[in-house]
N, C-alpha and C positions, 0 to 999 in steps of 0.2 A: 418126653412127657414129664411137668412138674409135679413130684408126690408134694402131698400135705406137709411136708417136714419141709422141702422145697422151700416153698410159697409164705412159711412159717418162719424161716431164716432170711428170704427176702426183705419180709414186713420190718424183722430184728434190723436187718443191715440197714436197710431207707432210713428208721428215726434213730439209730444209733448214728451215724452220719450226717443226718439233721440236727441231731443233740450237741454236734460240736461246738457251737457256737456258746455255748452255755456252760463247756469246761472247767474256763476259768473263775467262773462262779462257783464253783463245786466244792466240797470238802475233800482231804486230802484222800481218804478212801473210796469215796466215788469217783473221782477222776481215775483211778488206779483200776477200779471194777468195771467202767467204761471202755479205758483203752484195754482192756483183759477181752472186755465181751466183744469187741470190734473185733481184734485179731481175732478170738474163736468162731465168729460167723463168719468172718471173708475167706478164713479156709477151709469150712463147712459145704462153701459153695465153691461151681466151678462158675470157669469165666463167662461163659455164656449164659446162666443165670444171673452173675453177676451185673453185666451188661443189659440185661435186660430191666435192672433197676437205674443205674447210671450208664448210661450209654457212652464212649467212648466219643470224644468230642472231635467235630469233623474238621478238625485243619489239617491239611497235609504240605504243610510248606517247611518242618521240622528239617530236613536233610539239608534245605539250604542255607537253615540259620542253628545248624546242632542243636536241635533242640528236640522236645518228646511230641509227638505228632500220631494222628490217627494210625499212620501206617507201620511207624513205631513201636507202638501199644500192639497191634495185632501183630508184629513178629516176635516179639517177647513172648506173648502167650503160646505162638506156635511152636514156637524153639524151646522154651523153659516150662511150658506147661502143659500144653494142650486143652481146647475149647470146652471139652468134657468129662474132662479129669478134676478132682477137687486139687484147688489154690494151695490149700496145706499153711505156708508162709504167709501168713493175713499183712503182715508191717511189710514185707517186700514187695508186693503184690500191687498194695495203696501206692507205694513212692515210684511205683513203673507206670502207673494209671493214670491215664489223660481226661479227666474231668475235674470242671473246679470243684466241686462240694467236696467230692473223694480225696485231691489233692489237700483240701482246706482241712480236713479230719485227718488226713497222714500225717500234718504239720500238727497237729493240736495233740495228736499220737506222741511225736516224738518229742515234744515238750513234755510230756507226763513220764516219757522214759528216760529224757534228758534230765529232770525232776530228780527220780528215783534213783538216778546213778547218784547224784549232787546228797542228796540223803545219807545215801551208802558210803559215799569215798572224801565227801567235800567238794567234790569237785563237779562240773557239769560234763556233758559229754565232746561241747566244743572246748571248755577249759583243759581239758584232761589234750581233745587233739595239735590243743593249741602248745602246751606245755611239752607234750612228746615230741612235735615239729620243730621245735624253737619259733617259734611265732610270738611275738609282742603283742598283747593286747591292750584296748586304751577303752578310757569312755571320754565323752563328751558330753559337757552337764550345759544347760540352757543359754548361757552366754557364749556357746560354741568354743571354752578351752577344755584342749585334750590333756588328759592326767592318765598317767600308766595305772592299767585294770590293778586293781587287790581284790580277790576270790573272800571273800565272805564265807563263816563257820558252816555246818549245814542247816539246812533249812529247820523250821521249825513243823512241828504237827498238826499244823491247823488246816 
């Protein structure tokens, strides 16, 4: 049975995961208060609550292409969470979850955290993995030549 708190964090979760899209419009402290409130309601709720706002998307052809698949999603929460138990981990939870919107706000997540580290350090969170691997990074500017990446100061506050 959904208590009022329930049904309260559901409404949260649905337009804060709707609001994704609008992100990158945001000023630099409401993107930060966004991906804040998203990780606090997805582990407010458990997955079956969860689920019952975003329903887990029914492809099950994932084991034959490694990929994240219906059946996938439901052993993760078996094994690492269980259906009635609260999520706790709101960012891990998003990046195991098999629906677009959900997916599409995990991505729009880790850009705000990929953000914040680049603030903090200079560096972003694939520049930092790219630098610790020895990985080369490049850009290519519209006439399709590639130029070896230069990390940029950090960001500014806007």
């Amino acid at each position: 049975m959904r208590s009022s708190q329930d049904i309260r964090n559901q409404v949260i979760l649905y337009r804060l995961v709707k609001e994704a899209i609008f992100v990158d419009e945001m000023r630099w402290k409401e993107r930060t208060g966004w991906a804040k409130a998203l990780d606090m309601t997805v582990g407010a709720l458990t997955p079956r609550l969860f689920d019952q706002v975003f329903p887990i998307k029914k492809t099950y052809d994932g084991k034959k292409w490694s990929c994240k698949d219906y059946f996938s999603v439901v052993e993760y929460i078996d094994e690492e969470i269980g259906w009635d138990e609260k999520i706790g981990g709101g960012f891990e939870f998003l990046l195991n979850y098999w629906n677009h919107d959900v997916l599409f706000a995990a991505v729009k997540a880790m850009n705000v955290i990929s953000d914040w580290h680049k603030r903090r350090t200079g560096e972003s969170v694939i520049e930092r993995f790219a630098r610790e691997n020895g990985i080369p990074m490049y850009t290519i500017d519209s006439n399709g030549n590639k130029k070896r990446y230069e990390p940029n100061s950090i960001l500014s506050e806007d």
